[in-house]
Phi, psi and omega in degrees: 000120148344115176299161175284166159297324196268331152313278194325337187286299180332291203292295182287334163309288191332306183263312154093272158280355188270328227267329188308316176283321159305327165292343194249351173291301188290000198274350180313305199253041149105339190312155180263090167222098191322174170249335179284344195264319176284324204300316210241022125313312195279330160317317176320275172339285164298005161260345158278011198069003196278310191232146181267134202339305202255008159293310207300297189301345197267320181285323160310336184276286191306358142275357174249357168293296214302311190300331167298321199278306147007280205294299150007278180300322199275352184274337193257340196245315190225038164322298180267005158304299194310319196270328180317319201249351170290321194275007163268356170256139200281349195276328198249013159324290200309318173324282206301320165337292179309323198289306197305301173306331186288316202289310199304297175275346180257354195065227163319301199301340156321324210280326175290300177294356193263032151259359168257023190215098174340148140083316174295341162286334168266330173275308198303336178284340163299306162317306171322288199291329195272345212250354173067025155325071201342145136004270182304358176258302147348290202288327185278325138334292200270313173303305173260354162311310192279234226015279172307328182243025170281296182303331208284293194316318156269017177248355149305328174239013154317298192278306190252003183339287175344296198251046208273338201289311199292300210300323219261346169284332196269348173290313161332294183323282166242046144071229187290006163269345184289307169313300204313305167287331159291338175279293213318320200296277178338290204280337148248026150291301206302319174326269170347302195285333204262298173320289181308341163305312194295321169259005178282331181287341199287129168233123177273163188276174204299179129274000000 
């Protein structure tokens, strides 16, 4: 069972930026906390003031760094036991399938595409480190991909928080149209956001 959203708010209001990084430290072995959901829970947070914007994102990254580089080390050091004991749960065969086929036709660039599919982001750095990919070829992968997608998702819930639950189920859902539609929102929440500024400045002149 899934944390809720509003235990998630809670927990980072509360806690605050310890709490962001640490959850996103934990979703590597598996807890059930989506990750798109504290990311773009901490863009929320931060847009109520409780925390500040560009802390809030640096900490949101270096948790999802802490979680790749994790996901990495345990695949190079106790990779194939692990998967071994993963393929014995029948919900998470179909994963590790999944992860092997993105990596066997996409290589490297898999590292990129397994952010659109739950769960699959987490097995592919174990498949990599076991298939013996150096590191540094790892982290530039993998490292600037969650770059991105660290930002679309916390400016998801910068911008659209009220409705995070919705954007972030149909992104799960349905993979790159869900991505698709997380940009065109970002882009015209900013449009929107840049107009309404815009026009608080405006002052016309006297006669």
């Amino acid at each position: 069972m899934e944390i809720n959203f509003e235990t998630l708010l809670t927990f980072i209001e509360q806690y605050g930026y310890f709490a962001l990084f640490f959850l996103l430290w934990l979703g590597i072995v598996g807890l059930p906390i989506p990750d798109e959901l504290v990311v773009a829970t901490g863009g929320l947070v931060a847009s109520l003031g409780y925390l500040d914007p560009v802390y809030a994102f640096v900490v949101d990254y270096m948790g999802v760094v802490s979680g790749l580089t994790i996901g990495y080390l345990l695949g190079k050091w106790f990779g194939k036991p692990i998967l071994r004991w993963l393929s014995r749960k029948k919900k998470m065969e179909r994963y590790i399938v999944r992860s092997t086929a993105l990596i066997e036709k996409y290589g490297a660039y898999a590292l990129c595409l397994c952010y659109l599919f739950p769960v699959v982001r987490h097995i592919v750095p174990y498949v990599v480190a076991i298939g013996g990919m150096n590191f540094r070829r790892y982290a530039l992968f993998s490292y600037t991909t969650g770059l991105v997608w660290t930002f679309f998702f916390y400016m998801v819930g910068f911008l659209f928080g009220q409705h995070m639950d919705t954007i972030i189920e149909m992104s799960r859902r349905y993979g790159y149209y869900g991505l698709g539609l997380l940009i065109l929102l970002i882009i015209a929440g900013l449009g929107i956001r840049r107009l309404v500024l815009a026009n608080r400045s405006y002052k016309p002149e006297r006669e």
